[in-house]
C-alpha positions in Angstrom: 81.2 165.0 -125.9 83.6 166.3 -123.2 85.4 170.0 -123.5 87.8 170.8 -120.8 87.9 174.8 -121.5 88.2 178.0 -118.9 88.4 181.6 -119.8 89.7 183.8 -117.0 89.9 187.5 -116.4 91.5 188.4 -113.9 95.0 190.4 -112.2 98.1 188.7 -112.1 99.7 188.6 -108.5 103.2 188.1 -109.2 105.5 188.5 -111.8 105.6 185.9 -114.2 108.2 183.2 -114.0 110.0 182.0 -116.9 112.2 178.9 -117.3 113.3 176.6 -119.9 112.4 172.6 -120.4 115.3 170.3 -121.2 114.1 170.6 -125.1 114.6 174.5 -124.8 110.9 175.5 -124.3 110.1 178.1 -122.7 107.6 177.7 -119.8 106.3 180.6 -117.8 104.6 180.4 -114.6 102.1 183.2 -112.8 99.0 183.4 -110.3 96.0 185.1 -111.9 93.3 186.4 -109.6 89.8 186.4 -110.0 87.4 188.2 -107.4 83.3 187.4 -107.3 81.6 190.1 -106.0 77.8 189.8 -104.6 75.2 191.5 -102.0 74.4 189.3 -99.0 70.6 189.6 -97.4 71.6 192.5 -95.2 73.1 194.9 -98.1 76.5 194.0 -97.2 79.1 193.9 -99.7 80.7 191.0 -100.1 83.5 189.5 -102.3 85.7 186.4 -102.5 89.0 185.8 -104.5 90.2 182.7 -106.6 93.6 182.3 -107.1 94.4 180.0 -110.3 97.9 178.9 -111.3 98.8 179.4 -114.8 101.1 177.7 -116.9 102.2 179.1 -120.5 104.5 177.5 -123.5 106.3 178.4 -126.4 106.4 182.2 -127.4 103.4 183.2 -125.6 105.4 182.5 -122.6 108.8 184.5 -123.8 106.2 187.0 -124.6 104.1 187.0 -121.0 107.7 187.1 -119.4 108.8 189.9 -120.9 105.6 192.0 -121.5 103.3 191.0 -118.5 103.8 192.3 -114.7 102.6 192.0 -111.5 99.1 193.7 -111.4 98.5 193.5 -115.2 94.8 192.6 -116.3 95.0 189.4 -118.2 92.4 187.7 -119.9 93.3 183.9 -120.8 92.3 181.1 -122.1 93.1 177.7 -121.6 92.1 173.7 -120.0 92.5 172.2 -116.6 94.8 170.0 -116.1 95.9 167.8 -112.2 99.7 166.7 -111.8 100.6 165.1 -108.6 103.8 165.9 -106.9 105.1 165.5 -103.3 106.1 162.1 -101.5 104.2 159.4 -102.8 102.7 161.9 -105.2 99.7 162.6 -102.4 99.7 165.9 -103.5 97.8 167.7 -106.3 98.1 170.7 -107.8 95.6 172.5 -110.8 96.9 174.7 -113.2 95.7 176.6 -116.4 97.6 175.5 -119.5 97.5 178.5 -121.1 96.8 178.5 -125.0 95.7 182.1 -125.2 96.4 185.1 -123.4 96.2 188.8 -124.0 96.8 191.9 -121.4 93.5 194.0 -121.0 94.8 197.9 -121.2 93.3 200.4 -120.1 92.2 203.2 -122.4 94.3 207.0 -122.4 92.8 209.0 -120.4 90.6 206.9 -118.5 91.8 208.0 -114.7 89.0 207.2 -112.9 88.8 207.3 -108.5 89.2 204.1 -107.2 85.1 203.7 -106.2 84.9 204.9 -109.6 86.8 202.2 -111.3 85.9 199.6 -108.5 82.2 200.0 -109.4 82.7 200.2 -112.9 84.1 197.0 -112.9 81.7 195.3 -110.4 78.3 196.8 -111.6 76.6 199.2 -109.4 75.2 197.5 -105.7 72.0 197.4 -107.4 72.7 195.3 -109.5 74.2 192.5 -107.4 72.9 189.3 -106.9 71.3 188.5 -103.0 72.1 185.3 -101.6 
């Protein structure tokens, strides 16, 4: 059995791009973000980012275009899939086709400080794996 699957949570980090295929389509195009955040041996925070590419059709992409913004927190679903492009189609991009996607609000009132939130969504230092 094989499954080609990827949920992401993450913040976008531009505003989504929409264009239309020959066949009327829409497509739209965005970079999601996804941070990892861990403890090393000496207590020191430490955190990297992923940027994934994703790629949405049909309405959910009219919808993400018009709806979504840069900063948003998006939660999608979708499969990996390689193109090649460039001269001699050397190069090779990966992008998330995009089959579900929904923006993550936040709740009224929940203003919280930045450490606040920041810790909230990373789970408290103790908590953190060592490596």
């Amino acid at each position: 059995m094989n499954k080609n699957r990827v949920e992401l949570e993450g913040f976008l980090g531009n505003e989504p791009e929409l264009r239309r295929l020959p066949s009327g389509e829409a497509v739209t195009n965005m970079r999601l973000a996804t941070t990892d955040y861990w403890q090393d041996k000496g207590g020191a925070r430490k955190s990297h980012t992923e940027w994934h590419s994703l790629v949405i059709y049909g309405p959910l992409a009219e919808l993400a275009a018009k709806h979504w913004h840069k900063g948003d927190n998006i939660a999608a679903e979708g499969r990996i899939q390689s193109r090649t492009f460039g001269e001699d189609n050397k190069k090779v991009a990966r992008e998330i086709i995009v089959f579900r996607a929904h923006r993550i609000d936040r709740l009224p009132g929940a203003d919280r400080t930045e450490e606040a939130a920041d810790e909230a969504a990373t789970g408290s230092a103790d908590n953190w794996p060592k490596v």
